[in-house]
N, C-alpha and C positions, 0 to 999 in steps of 0.2 A: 162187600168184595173180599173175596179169599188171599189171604197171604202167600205168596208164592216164595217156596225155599228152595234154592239148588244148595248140593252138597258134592264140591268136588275132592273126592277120596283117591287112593287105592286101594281102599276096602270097604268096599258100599257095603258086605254082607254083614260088616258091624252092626252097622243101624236096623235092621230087618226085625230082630228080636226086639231091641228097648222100644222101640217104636210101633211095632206092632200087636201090642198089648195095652190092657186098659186107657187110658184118657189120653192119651197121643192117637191111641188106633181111631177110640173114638172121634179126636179131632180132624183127623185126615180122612178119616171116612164121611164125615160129616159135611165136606164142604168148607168150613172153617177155615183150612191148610188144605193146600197143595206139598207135596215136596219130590223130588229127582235125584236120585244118587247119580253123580255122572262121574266114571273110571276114567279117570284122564291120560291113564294109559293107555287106551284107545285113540287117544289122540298121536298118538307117538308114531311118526313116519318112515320108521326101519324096519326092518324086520325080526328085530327080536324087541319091538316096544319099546324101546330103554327110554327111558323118565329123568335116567340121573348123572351125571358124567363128576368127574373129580374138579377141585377148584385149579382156577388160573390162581398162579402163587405160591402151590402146594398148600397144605397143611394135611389134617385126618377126615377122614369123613368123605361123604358126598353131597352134592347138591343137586337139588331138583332142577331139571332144567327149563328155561322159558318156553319152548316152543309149545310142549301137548298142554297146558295150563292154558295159553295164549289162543292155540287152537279149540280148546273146548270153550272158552267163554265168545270165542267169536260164530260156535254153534250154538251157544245160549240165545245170542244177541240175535242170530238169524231167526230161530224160528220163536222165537217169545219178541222181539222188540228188545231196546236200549231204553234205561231205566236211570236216570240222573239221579242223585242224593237230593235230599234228604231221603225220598220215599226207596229209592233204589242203593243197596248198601251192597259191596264186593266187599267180606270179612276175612283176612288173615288172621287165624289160632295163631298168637306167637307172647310168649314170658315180655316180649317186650311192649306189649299194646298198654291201651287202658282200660287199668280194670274194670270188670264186666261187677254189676249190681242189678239192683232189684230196678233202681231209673234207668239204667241202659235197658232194661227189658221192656220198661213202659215203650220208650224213644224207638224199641226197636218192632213191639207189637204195630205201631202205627205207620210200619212203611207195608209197602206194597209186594214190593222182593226184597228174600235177603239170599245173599250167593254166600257161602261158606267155603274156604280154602285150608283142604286138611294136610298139613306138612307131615314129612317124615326125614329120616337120613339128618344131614346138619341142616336144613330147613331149604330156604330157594334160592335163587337166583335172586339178587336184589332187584331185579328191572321187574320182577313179580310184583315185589313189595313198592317201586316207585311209580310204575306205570299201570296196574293192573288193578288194584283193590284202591278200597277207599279210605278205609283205615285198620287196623290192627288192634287185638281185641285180649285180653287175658286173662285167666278167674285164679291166677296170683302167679306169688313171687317161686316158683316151682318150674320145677322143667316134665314135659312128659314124652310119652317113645312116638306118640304122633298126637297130629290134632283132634281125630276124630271123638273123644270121649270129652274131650271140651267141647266140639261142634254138638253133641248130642247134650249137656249140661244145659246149653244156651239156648238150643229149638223147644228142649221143655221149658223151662222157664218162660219163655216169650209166646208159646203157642195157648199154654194153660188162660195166657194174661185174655185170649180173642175171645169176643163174642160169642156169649152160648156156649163154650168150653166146658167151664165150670155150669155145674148143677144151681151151685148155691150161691148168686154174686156177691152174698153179703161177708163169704169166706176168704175172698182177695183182701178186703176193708179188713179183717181179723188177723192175717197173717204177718208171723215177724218179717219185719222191712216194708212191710207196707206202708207205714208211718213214721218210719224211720226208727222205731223199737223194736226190741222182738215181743214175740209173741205172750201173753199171759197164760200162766199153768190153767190147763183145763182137767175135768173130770165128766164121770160118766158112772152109770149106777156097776155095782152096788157103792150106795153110800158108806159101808162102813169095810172094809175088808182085811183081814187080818190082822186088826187091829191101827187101821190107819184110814182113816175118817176126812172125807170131804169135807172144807170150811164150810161153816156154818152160814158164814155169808150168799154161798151160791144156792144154799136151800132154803131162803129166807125167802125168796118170792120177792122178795122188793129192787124192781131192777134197776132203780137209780141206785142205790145203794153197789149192785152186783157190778153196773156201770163203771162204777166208783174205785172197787176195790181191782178188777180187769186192767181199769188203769195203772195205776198205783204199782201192781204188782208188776205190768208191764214195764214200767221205769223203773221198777226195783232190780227186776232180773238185766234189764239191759245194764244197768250203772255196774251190776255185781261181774256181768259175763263178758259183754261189751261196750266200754266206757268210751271207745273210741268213736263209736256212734253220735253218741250224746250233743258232741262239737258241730256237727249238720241239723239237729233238729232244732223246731224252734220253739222254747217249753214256754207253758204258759207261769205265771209268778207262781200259783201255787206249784206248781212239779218242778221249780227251781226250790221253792222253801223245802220239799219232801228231799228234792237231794240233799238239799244243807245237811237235814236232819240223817242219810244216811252218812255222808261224811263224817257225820257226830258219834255213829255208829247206835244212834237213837234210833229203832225198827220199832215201834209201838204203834205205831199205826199200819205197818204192814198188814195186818187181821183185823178188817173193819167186822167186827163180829157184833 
């Protein structure tokens, strides 16, 4: 069954380009994904569209208003059906949700729809945010001018994860966060190139050994780059004794050669 994404903008034409090239085109072309730009300022009941009016209370800024939001997803709801959580998720782009990861992408590949709400101006109407979505989403402590280059951050992440996407599925299992590390340094030929030479270990042909050293290296770069990781995974004794030794600032077994 295909993922189905709505993507409520005011600027669908964002998405047209990132998505309509290599492994997203591929995906959505494929069947894999479905996805809908929907302009919610087509929603908007006046005649000059307005979307946004100034806050009750004063302050700077403007806010998005409830109605064309409220109206576009009650034309989702018409002709696709109502879609309850877990599998059916309404996401607000906002600094204040929780943070988005490589598990919110698993969590999020296995629903059915996901609706995406791309803010702009000083963001919505809270009756958006209390009555309309389901929870609220952010890929950090940063502010940005709208949501939509986070909505397009999160549908790659989460679409690559579907069925048949990837080419090679043994490439998701390799990739940093997969397992809660990053990734181990790779190589590729020429073996030797200006003077800086592939380990010895990955041309050795012996792939327990190659196994070996993949790992290692992968908990060496994660401890070295990010250490804040480390506290969620769950290491086996020896790759807690291998941290001791980097704590020691003892790397000698870094190069199983």
């Amino acid at each position: 069954m295909a993922l189905d994404i709505f993507v409520l903008t005011l600027f669908p034409q964002m998405f047209t380009g990132v998505f309509g090239e290599s492994m997203m085109k591929r995906a959505f072309g494929s069947g894999a994904a479905n996805i809908e730009y929907v302009d919610f300022r087509q929603y908007a009941t006046d005649k000059h569209h307005t979307v946004d009016d100034t806050p009750f209370g004063g302050g700077a800024g403007m806010l998005l208003k409830p109605e064309p939001l409220f109206a576009a997803m009650d034309d989702i709801e018409r002709r696709y059906g109502h879609i309850d959580p877990p599998v059916g998720r309404v996401i607000l782009l906002s600094p204040q949700g929780r943070r988005f990861t490589q598990d919110v992408a698993r969590e999020y590949a296995a629903c059915d729809r996901l609706t995406f709400l791309c803010g702009h101006y000083e963001g919505f109407d809270d009756r958006v945010r209390q009555h309309l979505v389901t929870e609220e989403l952010s890929l950090g402590d940063f502010v940005m001018t709208g949501g939509e280059v986070a909505a397009m951050a999160v549908i790659e992440a989460v679409v690559r994860l579907l069925p048949g996407v990837l080419g090679n599925a043994e490439s998701l299992a390799d990739e940093s966060h997969s397992n809660g590390l990053l990734e181990y340094p790779q190589y590729t030929r020429p073996a030797s190139f200006r003077g800086m030479d592939v380990p010895q270990t990955l041309l050795s042909g012996n792939h327990q050994l190659i196994a070996k050293w993949r790992e290692r290296h992968a908990l060496y770069r994660t401890w070295r780059e990010r250490p804040d990781l480390l506290a969620q995974v769950p290491l086996s004794q020896e790759q807690q004794e291998w941290l001791e030794r980097f704590e020691r600032g003892d790397f000698s077994e870094i190069d199983l050669a």
